[in-house]
TIRO-2110 file (N, C-alpha, C; in Angstrom, 1 decimal):
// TIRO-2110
-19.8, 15.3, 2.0, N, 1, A
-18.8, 14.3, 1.7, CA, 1, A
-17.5, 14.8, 2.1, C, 1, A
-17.2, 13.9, 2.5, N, 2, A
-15.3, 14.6, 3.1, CA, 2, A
-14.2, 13.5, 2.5, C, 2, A
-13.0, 14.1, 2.1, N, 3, A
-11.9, 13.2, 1.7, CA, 3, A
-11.5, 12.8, 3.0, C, 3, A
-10.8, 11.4, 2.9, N, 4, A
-10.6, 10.8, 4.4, CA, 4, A
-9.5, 11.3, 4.7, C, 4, A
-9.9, 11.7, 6.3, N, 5, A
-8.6, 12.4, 6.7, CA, 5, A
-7.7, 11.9, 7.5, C, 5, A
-7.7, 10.4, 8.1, N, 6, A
-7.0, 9.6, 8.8, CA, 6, A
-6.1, 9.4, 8.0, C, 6, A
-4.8, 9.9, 7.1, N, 7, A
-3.7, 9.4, 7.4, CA, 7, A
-2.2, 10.0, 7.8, C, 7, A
-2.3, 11.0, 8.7, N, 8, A
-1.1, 11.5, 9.1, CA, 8, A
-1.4, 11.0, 10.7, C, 8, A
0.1, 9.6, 10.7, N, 9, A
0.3, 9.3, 12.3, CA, 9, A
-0.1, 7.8, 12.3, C, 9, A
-0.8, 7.4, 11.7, N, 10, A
-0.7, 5.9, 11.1, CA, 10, A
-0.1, 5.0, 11.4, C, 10, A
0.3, 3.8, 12.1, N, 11, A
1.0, 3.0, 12.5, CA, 11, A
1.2, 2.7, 11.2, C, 11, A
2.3, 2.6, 10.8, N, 12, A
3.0, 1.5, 9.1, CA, 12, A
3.4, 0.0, 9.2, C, 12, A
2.8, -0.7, 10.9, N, 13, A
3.3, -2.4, 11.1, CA, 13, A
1.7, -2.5, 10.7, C, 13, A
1.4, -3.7, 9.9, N, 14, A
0.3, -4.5, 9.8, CA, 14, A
-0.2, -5.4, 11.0, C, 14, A
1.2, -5.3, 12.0, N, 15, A
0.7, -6.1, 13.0, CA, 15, A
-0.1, -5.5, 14.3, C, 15, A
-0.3, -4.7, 13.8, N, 16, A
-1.2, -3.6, 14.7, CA, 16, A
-2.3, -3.9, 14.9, C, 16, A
-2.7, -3.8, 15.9, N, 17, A
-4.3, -3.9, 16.0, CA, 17, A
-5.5, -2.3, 16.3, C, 17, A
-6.4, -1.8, 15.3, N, 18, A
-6.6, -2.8, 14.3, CA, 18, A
-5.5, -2.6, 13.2, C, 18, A
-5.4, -3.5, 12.0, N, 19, A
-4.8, -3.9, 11.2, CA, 19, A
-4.7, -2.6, 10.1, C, 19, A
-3.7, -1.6, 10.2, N, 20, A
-4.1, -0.6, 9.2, CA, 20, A
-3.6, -0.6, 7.9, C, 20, A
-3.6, -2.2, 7.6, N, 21, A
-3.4, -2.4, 6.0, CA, 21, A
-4.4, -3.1, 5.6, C, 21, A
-5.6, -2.9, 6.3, N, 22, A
-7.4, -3.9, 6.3, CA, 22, A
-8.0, -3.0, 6.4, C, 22, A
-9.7, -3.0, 6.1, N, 23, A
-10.5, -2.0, 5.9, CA, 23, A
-10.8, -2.3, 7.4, C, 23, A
-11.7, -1.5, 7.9, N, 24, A
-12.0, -2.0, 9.2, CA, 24, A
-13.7, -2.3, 9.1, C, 24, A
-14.1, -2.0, 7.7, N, 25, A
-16.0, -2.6, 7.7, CA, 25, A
-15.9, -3.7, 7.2, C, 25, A
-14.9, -3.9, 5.9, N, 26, A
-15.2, -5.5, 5.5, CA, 26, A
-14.1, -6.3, 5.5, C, 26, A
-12.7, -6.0, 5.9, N, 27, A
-11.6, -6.7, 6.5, CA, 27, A
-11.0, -6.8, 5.6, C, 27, A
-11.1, -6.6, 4.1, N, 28, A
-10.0, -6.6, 2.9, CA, 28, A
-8.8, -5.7, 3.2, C, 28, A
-8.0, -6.2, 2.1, N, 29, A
-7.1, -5.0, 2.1, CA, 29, A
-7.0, -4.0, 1.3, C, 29, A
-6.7, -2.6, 2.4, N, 30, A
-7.4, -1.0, 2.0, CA, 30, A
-5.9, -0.4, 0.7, C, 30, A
-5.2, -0.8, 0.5, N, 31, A
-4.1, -0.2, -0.4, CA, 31, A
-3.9, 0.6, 0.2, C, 31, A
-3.4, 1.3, 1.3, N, 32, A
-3.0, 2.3, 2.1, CA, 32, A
-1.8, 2.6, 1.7, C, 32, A
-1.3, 3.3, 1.1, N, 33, A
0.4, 3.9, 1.0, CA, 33, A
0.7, 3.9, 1.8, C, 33, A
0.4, 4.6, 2.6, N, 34, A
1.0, 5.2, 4.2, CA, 34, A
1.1, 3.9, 4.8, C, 34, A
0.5, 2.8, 5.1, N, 35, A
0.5, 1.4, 6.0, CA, 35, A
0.9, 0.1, 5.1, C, 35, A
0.9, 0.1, 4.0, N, 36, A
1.6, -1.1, 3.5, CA, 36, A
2.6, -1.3, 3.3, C, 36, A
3.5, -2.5, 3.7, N, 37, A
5.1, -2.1, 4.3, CA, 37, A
5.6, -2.6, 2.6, C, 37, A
6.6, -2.2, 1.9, N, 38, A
7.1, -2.3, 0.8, CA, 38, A
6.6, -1.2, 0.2, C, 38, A
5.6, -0.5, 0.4, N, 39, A
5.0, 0.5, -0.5, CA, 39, A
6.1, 1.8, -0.6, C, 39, A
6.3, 2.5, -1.5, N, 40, A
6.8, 3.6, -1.6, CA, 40, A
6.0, 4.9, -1.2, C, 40, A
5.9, 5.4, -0.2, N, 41, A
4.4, 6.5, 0.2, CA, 41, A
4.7, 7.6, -0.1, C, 41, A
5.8, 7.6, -1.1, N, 42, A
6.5, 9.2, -1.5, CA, 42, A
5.5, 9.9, -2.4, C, 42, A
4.5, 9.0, -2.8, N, 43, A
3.6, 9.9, -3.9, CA, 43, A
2.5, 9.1, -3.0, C, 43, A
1.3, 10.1, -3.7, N, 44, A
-0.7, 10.1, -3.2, CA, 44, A
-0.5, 8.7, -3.2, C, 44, A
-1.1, 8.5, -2.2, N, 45, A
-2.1, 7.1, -1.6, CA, 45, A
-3.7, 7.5, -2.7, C, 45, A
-4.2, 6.4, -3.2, N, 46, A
-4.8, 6.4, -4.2, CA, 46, A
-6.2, 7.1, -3.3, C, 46, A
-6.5, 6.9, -2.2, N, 47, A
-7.5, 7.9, -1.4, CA, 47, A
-7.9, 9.8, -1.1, C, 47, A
-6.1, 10.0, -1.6, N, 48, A
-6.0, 11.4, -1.6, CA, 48, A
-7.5, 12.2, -3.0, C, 48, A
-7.8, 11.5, -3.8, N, 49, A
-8.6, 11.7, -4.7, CA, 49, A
-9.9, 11.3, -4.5, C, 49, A
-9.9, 10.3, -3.6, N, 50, A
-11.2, 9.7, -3.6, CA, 50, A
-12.3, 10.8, -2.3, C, 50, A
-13.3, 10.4, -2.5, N, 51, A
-14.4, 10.8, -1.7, CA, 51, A
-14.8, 10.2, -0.9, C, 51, A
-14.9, 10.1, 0.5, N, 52, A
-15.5, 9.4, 1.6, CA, 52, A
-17.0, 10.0, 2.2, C, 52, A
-18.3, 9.6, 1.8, N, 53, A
-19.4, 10.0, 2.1, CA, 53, A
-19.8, 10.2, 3.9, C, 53, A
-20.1, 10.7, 4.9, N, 54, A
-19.8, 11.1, 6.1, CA, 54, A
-20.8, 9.5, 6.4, C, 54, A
-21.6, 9.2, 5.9, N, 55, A
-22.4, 7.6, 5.9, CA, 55, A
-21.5, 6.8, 6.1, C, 55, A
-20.4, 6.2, 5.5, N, 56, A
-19.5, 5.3, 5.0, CA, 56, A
-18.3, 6.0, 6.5, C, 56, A
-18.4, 6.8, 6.6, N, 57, A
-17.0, 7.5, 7.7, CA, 57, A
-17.7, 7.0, 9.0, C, 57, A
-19.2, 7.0, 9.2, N, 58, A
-19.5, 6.9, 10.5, CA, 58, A
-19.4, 5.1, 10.9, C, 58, A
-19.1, 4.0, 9.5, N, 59, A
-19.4, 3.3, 10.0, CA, 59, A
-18.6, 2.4, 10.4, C, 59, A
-17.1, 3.4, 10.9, N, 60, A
-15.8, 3.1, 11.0, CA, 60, A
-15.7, 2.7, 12.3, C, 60, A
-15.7, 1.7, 12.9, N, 61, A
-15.7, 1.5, 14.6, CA, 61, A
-14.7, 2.4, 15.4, C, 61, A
-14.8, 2.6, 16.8, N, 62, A
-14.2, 3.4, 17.0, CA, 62, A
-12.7, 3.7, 17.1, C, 62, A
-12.6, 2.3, 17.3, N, 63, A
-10.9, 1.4, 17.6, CA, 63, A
-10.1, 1.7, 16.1, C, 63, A
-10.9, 2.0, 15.4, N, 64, A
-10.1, 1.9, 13.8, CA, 64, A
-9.9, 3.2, 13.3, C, 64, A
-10.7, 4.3, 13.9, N, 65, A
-10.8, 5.9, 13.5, CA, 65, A
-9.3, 6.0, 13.6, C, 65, A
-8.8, 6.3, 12.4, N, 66, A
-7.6, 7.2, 12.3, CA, 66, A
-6.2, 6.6, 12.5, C, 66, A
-6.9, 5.0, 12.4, N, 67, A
-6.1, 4.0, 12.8, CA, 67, A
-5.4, 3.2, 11.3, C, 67, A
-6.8, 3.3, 10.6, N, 68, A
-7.3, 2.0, 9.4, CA, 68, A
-8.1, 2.2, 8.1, C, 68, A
-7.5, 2.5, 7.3, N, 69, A
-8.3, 3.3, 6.2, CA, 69, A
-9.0, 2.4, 5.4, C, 69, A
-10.6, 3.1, 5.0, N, 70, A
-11.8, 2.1, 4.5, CA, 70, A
-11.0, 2.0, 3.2, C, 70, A
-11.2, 0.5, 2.0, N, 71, A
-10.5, 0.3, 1.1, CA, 71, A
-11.5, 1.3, -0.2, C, 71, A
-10.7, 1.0, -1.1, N, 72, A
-11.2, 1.2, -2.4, CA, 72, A
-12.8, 0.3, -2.8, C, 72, A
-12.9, -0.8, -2.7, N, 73, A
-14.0, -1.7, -2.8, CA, 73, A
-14.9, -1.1, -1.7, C, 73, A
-15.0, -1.2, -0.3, N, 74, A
-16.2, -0.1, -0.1, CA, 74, A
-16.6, 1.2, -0.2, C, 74, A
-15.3, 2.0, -0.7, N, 75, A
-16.0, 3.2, -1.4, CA, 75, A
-16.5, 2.8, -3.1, C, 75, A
-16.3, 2.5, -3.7, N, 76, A
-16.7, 1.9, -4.8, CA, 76, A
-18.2, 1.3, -4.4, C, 76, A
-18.2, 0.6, -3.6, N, 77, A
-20.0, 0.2, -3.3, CA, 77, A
-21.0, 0.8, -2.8, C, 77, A
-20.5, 2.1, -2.1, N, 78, A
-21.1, 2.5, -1.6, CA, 78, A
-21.3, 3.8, -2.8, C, 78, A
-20.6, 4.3, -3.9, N, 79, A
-21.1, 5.0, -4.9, CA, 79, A
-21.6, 4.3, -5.3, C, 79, A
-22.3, 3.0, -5.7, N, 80, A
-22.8, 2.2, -6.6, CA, 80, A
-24.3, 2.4, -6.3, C, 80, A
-24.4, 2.1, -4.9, N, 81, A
-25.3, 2.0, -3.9, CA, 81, A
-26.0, 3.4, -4.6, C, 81, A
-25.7, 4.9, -4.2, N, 82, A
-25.7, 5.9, -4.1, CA, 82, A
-26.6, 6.4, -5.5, C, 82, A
-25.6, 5.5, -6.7, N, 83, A
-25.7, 5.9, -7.9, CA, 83, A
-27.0, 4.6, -8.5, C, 83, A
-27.7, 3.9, -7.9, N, 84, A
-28.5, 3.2, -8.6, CA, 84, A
-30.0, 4.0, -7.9, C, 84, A
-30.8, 3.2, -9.1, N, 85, A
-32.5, 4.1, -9.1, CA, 85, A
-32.9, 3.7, -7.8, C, 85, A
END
């Protein structure tokens, strides 16, 4: 498992393509400190803590690597996934 390491260099416009204030697997929006414009990014993006399983990393298209950070809600599902019998 690796913490995600796409966010130094990050476009900060939403109007980017892809969209690096959207997940890039299910299109919500990822709470990115680093990319959401009003955000204050002077403290952790709530990802710095989280765990990204290399499963969930691979299923990042390629246009989005390092572009667009996966949200909270699919890492959350995909521990769910992980953590049921």
């Amino acid at each position: 498992m690796l913490a995600w390491p796409y966010t130094w260099g990050m476009s900060t416009s939403c109007a980017a393509d892809p969209d690096p204030c959207r997940c890039p697997l299910c299109g919500g929006p990822n709470a990115c400190a680093m990319a959401t414009p009003g955000v204050d990014a002077a403290g952790p993006c709530w990802c710095v803590s989280a765990v990204f399983p290399q499963t969930l990393l691979d299923q990042v298209p390629p246009a989005a690597q390092g572009r667009a950070c996966i949200c909270p809600a699919c890492v959350a599902r995909v521990a769910e996934e992980k953590a049921a019998p």
